[in-house]
N, C-alpha and C positions, 0 to 999 in steps of 0.2 A: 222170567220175563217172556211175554205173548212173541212168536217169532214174528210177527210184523214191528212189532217195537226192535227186534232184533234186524230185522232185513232193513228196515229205516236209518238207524244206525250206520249199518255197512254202508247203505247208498250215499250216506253225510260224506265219510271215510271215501268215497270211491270221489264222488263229486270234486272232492278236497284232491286227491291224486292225480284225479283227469284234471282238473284245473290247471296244477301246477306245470302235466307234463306238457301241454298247449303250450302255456305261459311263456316258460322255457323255450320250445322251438320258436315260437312267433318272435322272442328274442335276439336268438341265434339269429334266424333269418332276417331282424331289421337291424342287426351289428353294424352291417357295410355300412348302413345309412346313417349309422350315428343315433338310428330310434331305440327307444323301447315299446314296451306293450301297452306302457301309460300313454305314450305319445302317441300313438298309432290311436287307444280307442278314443282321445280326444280331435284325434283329425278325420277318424270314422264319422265321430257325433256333428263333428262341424261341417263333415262332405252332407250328413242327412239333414242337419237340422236350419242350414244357413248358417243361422247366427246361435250366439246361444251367450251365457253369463259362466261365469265362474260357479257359482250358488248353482244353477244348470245342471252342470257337467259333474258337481261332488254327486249330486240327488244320482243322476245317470252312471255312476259310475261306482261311488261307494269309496270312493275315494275319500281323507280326510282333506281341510282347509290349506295346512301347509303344503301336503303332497302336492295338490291340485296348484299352487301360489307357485311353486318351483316346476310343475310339468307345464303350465301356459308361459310361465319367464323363460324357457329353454326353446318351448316351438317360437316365442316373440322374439327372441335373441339372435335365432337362426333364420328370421325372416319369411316365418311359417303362418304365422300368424298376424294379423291386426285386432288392434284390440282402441276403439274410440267409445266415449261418454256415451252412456244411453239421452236421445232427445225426451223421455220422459221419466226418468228418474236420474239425476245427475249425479249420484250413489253410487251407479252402475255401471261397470264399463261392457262392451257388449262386444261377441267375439267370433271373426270372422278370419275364413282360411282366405289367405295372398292369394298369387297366380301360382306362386313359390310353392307356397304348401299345399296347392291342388294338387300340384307336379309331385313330389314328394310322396302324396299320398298315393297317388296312381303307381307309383315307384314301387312303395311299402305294400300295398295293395299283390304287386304281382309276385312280392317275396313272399309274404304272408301265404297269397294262396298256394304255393310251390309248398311251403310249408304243411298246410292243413292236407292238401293231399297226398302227404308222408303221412302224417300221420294216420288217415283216416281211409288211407288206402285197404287195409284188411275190413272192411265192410261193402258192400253191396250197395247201389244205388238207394232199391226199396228200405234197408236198413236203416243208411242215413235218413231220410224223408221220417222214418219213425221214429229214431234219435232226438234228429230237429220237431219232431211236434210233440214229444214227451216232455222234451224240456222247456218248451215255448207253455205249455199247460201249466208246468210245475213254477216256471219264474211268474206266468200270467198270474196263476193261485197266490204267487205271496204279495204281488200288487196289489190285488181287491182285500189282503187283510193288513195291509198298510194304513 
């Protein structure tokens, strides 16, 4: 096997490990709040996007239908969310963050980053900045073969 197909490999493997071990703290760290990490990147997408669909947020996230059905029923239950009929497709309902779940997010927001800078604390400012633009390339690259 060419050691590039080999180092590819391992980076899948690492991708998969650092993922998880994020996942996990950002967890940890929105417990108090009664979040998870589903909820948190659905209140991110709604702080960035305004509004957004259900159909939206799977695309943005990777999320399947049910999962997604049961993470917007949980942030709408706890008054995190609103969720009214699109004026141009009546199909759709269209989904926007409360006052509630600004708060909330701003909340989850300040655990999360107490969080990421545990974790990410043994690296160097310059480090991260290459981190973040290695991987902003790598997720950019599999959008355009989308």
């Amino acid at each position: 096997m060419p050691q590039r197909t080999r180092a590819s490999l391992r980076l899948g493997l690492l991708l998969r490990q650092a993922h998880r071990r994020a996942a996990a703290a950002l967890n940890d760290a929105l417990a108090p709040l009664n979040l998870t990490s589903k909820h948190f990147g659905v209140l991110l997408l709604l702080d960035r996007d305004g509004v957004s669909t259900q159909r939206d947020l799977i695309r943005e996230t990777g999320s399947d239908k049910a999962g997604m059905v049961r993470t917007v029923e949980d942030l709408e239950n706890v008054g995190y969310l609103s969720r009214t009929r699109s004026t141009t497709d009546k199909r759709v309902s269209e989904l926007t963050l409360t006052a509630a779940g600004r708060a909330a997010f701003e909340t989850a927001t300040r655990a999360g980053g107490a969080a990421g800078r545990e974790l990410f604390e043994p690296f160097t400012e310059a480090e991260l900045e290459v981190f973040e633009d290695l991987l902003t390339r790598f997720v950019d690259a599999g959008r355009s073969h989308a």
